[in-house]
C-alpha positions as a Markdown table, in Angstrom:
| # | Residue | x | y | z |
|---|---|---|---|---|
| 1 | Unk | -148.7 | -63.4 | -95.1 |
| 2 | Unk | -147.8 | -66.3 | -98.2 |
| 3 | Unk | -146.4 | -62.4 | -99.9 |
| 4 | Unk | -143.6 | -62.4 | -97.4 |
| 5 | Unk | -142.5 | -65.6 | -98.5 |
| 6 | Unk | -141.8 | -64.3 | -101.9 |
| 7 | Unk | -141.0 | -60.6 | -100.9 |
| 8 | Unk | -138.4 | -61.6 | -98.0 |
| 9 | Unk | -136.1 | -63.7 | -100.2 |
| 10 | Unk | -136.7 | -61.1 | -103.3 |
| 11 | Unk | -135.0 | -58.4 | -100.8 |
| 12 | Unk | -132.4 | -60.0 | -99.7 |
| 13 | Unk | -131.0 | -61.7 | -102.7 |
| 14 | Unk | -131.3 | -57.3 | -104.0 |
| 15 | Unk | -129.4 | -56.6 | -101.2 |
| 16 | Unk | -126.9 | -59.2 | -101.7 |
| 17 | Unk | -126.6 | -58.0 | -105.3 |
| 18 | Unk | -126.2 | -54.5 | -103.9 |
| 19 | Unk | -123.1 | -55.6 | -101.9 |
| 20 | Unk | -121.4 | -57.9 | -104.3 |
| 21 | Unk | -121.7 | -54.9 | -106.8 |
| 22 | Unk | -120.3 | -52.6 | -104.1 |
| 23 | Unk | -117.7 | -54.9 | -103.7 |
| 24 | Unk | -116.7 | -55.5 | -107.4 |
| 25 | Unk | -116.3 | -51.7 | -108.0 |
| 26 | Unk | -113.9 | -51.1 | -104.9 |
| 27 | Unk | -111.6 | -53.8 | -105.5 |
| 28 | Unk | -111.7 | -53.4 | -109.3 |
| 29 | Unk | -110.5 | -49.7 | -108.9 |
| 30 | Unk | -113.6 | -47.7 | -110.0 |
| 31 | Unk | -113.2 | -45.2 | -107.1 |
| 32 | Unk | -109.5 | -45.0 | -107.6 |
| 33 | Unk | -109.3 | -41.4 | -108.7 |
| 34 | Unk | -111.9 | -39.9 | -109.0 |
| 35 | Unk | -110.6 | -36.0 | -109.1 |
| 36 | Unk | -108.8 | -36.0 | -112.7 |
| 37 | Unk | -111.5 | -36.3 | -115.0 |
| 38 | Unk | -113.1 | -33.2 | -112.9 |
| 39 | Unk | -109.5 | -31.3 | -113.6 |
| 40 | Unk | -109.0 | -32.4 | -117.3 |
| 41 | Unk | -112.0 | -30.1 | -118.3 |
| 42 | Unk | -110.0 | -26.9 | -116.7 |
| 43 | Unk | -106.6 | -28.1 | -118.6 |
| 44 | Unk | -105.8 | -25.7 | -121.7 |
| 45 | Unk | -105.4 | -28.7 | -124.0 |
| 46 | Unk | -104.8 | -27.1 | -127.7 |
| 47 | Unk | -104.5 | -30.8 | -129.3 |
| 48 | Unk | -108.1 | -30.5 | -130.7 |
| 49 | Unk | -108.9 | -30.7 | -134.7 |
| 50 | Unk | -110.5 | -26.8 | -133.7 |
| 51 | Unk | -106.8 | -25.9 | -132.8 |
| 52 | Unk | -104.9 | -27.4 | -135.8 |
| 53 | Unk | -108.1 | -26.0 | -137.8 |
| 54 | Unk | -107.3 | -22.2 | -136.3 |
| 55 | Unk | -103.5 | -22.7 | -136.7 |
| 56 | Unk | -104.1 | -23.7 | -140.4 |
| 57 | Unk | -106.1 | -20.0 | -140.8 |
| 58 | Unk | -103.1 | -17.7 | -138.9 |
């Protein structure tokens, strides 16, 4: 029973850290867009030192 005393106080300040982290990342803007970096890997982006390197060889 005296384990409760230390486990119940343990889990709730977690869970209050849970929610304040929660909270921190919505209003901070970390699930603003979350869909570009998944497109920017299908982009044809020739910028890369491979391109300038292949352009150098043609």
């Amino acid at each position: 029973m005296t384990i409760l005393y230390l486990l119940l106080p343990l889990s709730l300040l977690f869970v209050l850290a849970i929610g304040v982290s929660l909270w921190w990342a919505v209003f901070n803007g970390q699930y603003d867009d979350t869909d570009d970096a998944g497109r920017a890997i299908l982009l044809d982006d020739d910028s890369g030192p491979a391109s300038r390197a292949a352009e150098r060889r043609v």
